[in-house]
N, C-alpha and C positions, 0 to 999 in steps of 0.2 A: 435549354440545356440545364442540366441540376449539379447544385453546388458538391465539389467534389470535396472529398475530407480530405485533412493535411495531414493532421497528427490526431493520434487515439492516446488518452491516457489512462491508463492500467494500476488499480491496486495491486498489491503485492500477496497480503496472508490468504491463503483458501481462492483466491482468484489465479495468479501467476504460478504460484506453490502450493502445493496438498498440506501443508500446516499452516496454523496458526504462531507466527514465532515468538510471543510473547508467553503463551503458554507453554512451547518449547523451553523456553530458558526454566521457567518455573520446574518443570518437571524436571530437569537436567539437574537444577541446583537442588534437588528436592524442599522446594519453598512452599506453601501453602497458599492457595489464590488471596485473594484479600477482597471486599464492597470498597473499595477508592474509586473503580469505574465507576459504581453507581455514583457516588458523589460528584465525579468529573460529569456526568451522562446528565444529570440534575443540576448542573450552572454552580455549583459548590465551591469546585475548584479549579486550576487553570489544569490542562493538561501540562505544563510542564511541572506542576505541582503533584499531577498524580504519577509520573515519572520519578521523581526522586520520592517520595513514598515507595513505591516498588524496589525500586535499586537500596534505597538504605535498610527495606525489608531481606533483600539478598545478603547485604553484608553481616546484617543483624543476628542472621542464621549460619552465615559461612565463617563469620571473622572476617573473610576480604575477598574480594571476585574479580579474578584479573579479565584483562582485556582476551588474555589469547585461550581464556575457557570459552568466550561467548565466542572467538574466531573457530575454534575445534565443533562448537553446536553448530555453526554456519553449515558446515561439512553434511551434518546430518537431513537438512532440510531438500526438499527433491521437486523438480520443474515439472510440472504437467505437461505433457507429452500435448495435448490443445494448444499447449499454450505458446509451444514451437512453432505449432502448423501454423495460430495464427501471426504471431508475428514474423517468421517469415513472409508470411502471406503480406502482410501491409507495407514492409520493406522492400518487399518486390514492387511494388505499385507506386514508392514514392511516398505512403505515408508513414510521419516519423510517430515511433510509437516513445512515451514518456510514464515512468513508472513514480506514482505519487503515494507514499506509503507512511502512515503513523508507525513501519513499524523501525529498526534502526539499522545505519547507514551499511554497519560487517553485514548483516543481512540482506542487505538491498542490492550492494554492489555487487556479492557473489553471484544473483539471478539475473542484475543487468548485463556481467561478463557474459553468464550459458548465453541470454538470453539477446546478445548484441545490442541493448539498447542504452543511447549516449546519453540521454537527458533521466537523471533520476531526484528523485527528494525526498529524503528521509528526516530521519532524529538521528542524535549520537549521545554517547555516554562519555562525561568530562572523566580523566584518570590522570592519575599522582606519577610521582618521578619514578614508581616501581612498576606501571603501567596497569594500576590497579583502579578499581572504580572509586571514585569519590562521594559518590554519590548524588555529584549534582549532573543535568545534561541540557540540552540544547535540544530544542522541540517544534522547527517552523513548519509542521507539518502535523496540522488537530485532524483527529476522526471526521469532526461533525464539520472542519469545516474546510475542506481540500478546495472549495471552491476558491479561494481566496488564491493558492497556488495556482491552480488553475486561470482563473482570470490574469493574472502578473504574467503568466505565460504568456499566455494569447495578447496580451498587449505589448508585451516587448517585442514580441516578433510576429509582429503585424499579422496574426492572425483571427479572420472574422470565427467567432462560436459556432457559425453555422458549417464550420467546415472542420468542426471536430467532434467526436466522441468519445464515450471513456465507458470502462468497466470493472464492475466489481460485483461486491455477493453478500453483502450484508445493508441493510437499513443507514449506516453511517457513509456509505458511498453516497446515499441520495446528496449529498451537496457534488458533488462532480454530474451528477445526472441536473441536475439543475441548471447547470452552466454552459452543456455541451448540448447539440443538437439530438444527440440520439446517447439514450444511457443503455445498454446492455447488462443486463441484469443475471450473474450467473447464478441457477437455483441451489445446486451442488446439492439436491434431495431434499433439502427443509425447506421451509414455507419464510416469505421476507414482507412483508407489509408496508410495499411502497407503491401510492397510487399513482404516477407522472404520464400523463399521456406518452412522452413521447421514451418511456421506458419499456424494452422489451427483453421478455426473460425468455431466458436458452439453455436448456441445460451442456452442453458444452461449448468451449470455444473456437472449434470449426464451425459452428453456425457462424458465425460472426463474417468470418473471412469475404465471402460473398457478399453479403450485407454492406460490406463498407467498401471491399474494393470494387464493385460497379454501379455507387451508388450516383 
């Protein structure tokens, strides 16, 4: 008989959601991108370093960026219609699905609401008594290395790798496809450069549903 999956864990930007929300915020505050990824991408800096770089580049531009402008963008961001089917799909079946996301928490939580799923892990942004950004934030959740979250999971609650999988759509999910028995790889039309045996790309998220639930 073959190892059934228990729980699937799920990025958030361009995988769960049709945006990217870091560049949402950018666009919204009308901020300019900035090379701090490259630096964090290149062992330079910590990601929670290249977080407050960004946030003190918002303030730097706005004067000050409250908490309930980035809850008004949350509003703006829209679920993939896949992304229902499948997780419906795994919920029906008894596997829990867990959304592991660099991106932050107002964001995470509104997609886990549509999205009914309990277990999330985000970033947040620390704010002052006016409920304004500070500029500094809280980050236990790196691009490159979700595995870590991952792993802490599956060992708290007793579960073996080989009874989970995860998905995402860019090169920076490979550390969850590393960990879990089968990584799902969504193409979303461009090309991703990750070679893992046991990685399989789909262009959407009802492929998957089968895939895991009668595996």
């Amino acid at each position: 008989m073959s190892i059934q999956y228990r729980v699937g864990f799920f990025d958030m930007d361009g995988t769960l959601i049709n945006e990217n929300t870091w560049e949402l915020i950018y666009r919204e505050l009308g901020v300019k991108g900035s090379g701090w990824l490259d630096e964090y991408l290149a062992g330079k800096i910590s990601y929670a370093e290249l977080m407050k770089r960004d946030v003190e580049s918002w303030i730097s531009t706005r004067g000050r960026v409250s908490l309930q402008e980035l809850e008004e963008m949350a509003r703006l961001i829209t679920v993939r219609d896949d992304a229902r089917v499948l997780v419906n799909k795994i919920i029906s079946v008894k596997i829990v699905p867990v959304m592991v996301t660099a991106g932050l928490d107002i964001f995470a939580k509104r997609v886990a609401d549509e999205l009914k799923i309990g277990a999330v892990f985000s970033n947040s942004l620390k704010v002052d008594k006016n409920n304004c950004l500070t500029g500094e934030g809280v980050a236990p959740v790196e691009p490159l290395k979700k595995d870590q979250v991952i792993l802490k999971y599956l060992r708290e609650n007793g579960i073996n790798p080989l009874e989970s999988f995860s998905v995402g759509d860019t090169e920076y999910d490979g550390s969850m496809f590393k960990v879990t028995r089968t990584g799902f790889l969504l193409t979303n039309g461009h090309e991703v450069n990750i070679n893992m045996n046991n990685v399989i790309k789909v262009k959407s998220l009802a492929q998957i549903a089968g895939a895991v639930s009668n595996a």
